[in-house]
C-alpha positions as CSV (number, residue, x, y, z in Angstrom):
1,X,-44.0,-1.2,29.1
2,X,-41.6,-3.5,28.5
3,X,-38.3,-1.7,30.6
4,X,-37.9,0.8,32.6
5,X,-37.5,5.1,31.4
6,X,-38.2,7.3,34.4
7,X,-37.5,10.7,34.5
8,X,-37.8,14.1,36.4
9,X,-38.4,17.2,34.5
10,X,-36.0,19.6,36.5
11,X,-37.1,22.7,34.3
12,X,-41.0,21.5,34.5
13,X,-40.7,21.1,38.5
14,X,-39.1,24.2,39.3
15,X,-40.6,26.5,37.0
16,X,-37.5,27.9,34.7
17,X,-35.2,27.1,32.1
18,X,-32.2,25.8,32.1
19,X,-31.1,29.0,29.3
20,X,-32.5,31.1,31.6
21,X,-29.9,30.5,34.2
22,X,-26.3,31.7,34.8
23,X,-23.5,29.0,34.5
24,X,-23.4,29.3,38.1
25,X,-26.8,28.2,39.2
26,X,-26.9,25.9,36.4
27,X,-23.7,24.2,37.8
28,X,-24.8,24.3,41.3
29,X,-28.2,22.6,40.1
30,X,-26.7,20.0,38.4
31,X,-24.4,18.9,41.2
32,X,-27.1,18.6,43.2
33,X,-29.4,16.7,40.7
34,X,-26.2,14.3,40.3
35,X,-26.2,13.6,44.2
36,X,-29.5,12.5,44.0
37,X,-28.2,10.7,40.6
38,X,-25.6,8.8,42.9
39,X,-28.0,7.7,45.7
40,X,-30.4,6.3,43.0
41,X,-27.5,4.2,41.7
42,X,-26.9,3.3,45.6
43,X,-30.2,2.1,46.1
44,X,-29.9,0.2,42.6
45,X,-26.5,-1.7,43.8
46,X,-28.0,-2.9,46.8
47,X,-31.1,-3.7,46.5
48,X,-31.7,-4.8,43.2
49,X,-32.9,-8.5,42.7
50,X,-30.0,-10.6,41.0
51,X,-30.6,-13.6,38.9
52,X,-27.9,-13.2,36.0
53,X,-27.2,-10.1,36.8
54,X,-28.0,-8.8,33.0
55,X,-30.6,-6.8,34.1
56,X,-28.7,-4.6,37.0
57,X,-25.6,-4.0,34.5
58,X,-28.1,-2.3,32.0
59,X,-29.1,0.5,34.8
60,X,-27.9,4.4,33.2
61,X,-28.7,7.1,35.5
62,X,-27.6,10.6,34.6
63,X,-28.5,14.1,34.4
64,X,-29.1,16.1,31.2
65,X,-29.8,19.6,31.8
66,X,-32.0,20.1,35.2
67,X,-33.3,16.6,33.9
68,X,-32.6,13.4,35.6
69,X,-33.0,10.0,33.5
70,X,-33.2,7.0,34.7
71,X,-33.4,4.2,32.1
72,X,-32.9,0.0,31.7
73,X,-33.5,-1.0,27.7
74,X,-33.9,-4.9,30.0
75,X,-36.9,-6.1,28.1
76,X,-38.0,-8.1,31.5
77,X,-36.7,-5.4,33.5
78,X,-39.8,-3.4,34.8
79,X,-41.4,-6.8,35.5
80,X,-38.3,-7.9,38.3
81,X,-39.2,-8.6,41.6
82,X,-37.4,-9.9,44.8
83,X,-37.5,-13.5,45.0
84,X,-40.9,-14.9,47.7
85,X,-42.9,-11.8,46.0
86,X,-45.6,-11.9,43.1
87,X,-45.8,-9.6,40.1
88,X,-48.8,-7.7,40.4
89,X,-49.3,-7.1,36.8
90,X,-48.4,-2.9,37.1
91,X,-46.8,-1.3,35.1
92,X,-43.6,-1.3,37.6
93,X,-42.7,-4.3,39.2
94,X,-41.9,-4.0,42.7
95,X,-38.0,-3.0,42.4
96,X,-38.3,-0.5,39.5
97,X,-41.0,1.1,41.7
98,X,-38.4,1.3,44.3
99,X,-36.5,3.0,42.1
100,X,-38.8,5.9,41.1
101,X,-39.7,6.3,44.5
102,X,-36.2,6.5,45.8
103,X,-35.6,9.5,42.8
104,X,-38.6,11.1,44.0
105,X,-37.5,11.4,47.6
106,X,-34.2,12.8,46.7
107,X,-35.8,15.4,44.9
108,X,-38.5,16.2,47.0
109,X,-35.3,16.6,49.9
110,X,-33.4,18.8,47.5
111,X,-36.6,21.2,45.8
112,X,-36.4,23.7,48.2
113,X,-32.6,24.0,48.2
114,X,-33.0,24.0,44.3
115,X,-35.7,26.6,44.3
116,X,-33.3,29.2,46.2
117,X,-31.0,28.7,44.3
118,X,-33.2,29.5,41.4
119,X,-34.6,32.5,42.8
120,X,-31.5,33.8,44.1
121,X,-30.0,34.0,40.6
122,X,-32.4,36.0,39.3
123,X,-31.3,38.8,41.8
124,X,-35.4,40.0,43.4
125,X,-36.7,40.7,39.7
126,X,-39.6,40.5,38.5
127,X,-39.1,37.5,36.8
128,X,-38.0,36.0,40.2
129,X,-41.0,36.5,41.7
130,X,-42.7,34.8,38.6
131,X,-40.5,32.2,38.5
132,X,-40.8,31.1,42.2
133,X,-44.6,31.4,41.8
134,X,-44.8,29.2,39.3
135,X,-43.1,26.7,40.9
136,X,-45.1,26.9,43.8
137,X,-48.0,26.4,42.3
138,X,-46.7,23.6,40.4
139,X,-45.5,21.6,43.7
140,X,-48.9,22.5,45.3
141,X,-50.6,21.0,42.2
142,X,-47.8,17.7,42.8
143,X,-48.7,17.2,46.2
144,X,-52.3,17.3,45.6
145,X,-52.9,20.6,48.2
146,X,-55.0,22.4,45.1
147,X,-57.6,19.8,44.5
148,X,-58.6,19.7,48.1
149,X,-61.4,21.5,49.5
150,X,-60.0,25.2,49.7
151,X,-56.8,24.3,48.0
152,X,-56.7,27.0,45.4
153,X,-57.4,29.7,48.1
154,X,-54.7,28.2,50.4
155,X,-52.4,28.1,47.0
156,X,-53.4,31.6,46.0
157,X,-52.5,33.0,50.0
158,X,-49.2,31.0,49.7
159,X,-48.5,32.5,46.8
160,X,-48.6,35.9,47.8
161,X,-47.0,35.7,51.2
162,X,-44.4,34.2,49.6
163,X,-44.2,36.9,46.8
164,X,-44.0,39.5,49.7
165,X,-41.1,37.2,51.5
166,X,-38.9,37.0,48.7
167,X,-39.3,40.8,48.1
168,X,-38.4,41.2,51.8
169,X,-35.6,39.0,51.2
170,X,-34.2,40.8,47.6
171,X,-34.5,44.0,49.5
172,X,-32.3,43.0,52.1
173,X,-29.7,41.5,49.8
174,X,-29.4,44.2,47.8
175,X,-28.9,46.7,51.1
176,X,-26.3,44.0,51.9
177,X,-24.3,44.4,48.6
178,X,-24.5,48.2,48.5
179,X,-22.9,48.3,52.3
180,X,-20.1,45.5,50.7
């Protein structure tokens, strides 16, 4: 690899489509995928290694969609390192590393607010019920939970007792809007 493309598949990682959602939820997604935008670009100002400086002026983070991008077309530029420390011949260098792993602690912070935000806007369907399964499943399968010993029965109880919670939850909301 000769510079840096990272990215995080909003859509993938929370389980819907973007088309799928109403302006609303779409627009309170993507402010929150451009916070964690802005504190990757924080963590980029300060802490990047400066030589000429060519490299950290090439940085473009943004968010397309429930996407967030995170690209430097440096040719040298997932190689850089802070001075006093060796290359160790990844794929990443040290910095760029820092990067992804500053993008995926933002979004791990901001998944669950995401996710009911998701689920809220499908109003208790059906489809909400799918849709926040699915993306349990798919952060159980992130974090690793499935391929441990009695991970797919602990993902497969998770998944129902969180069916039965969000059905709780719909039901509630719905009393709430008939009485308003």
């Amino acid at each position: 690899m000769t510079f840096v493309n990272l990215s995080i598949d909003g859509e993938r990682r929370l389980g819907v489509s973007a088309d799928a959602l109403s302006d609303s939820a779409l627009g309170e997604l993507e402010e929150i995928i451009e916070g964690i935008a802005d504190a990757v670009e924080e963590t980029i100002f300060t802490s990047w290694p400066v030589d000429t400086g060519r490299s950290l002026r090439a940085w473009r983070v943004f968010v397309d969609g429930l996407n967030l991008i995170i690209e430097n077309p440096v040719e040298y530029a997932s190689w850089v390192h802070p001075k006093g420390t060796k290359h160790r011949g990844d794929d990443l260098g040290i910095s760029a590393e820092m990067i992804q792993i500053e993008a995926e602690r933002g979004w791990q912070q901001k998944q669950g607010r995401m996710r009911r935000i998701v689920e809220g806007d499908v109003d208790g369907s059906l489809l909400g019920d799918v849709v926040s399964a699915a993306a349990t499943t798919a952060a159980m399968r992130l974090a690793g939970v499935d391929e441990l010993p009695g991970g797919e029965l602990f993902t497969a109880l998770r998944e129902t007792f969180t069916l039965s919670s969000i059905a709780s939850r719909e039901s509630g909301r719905q009393q709430r809007r008939r009485r308003g």
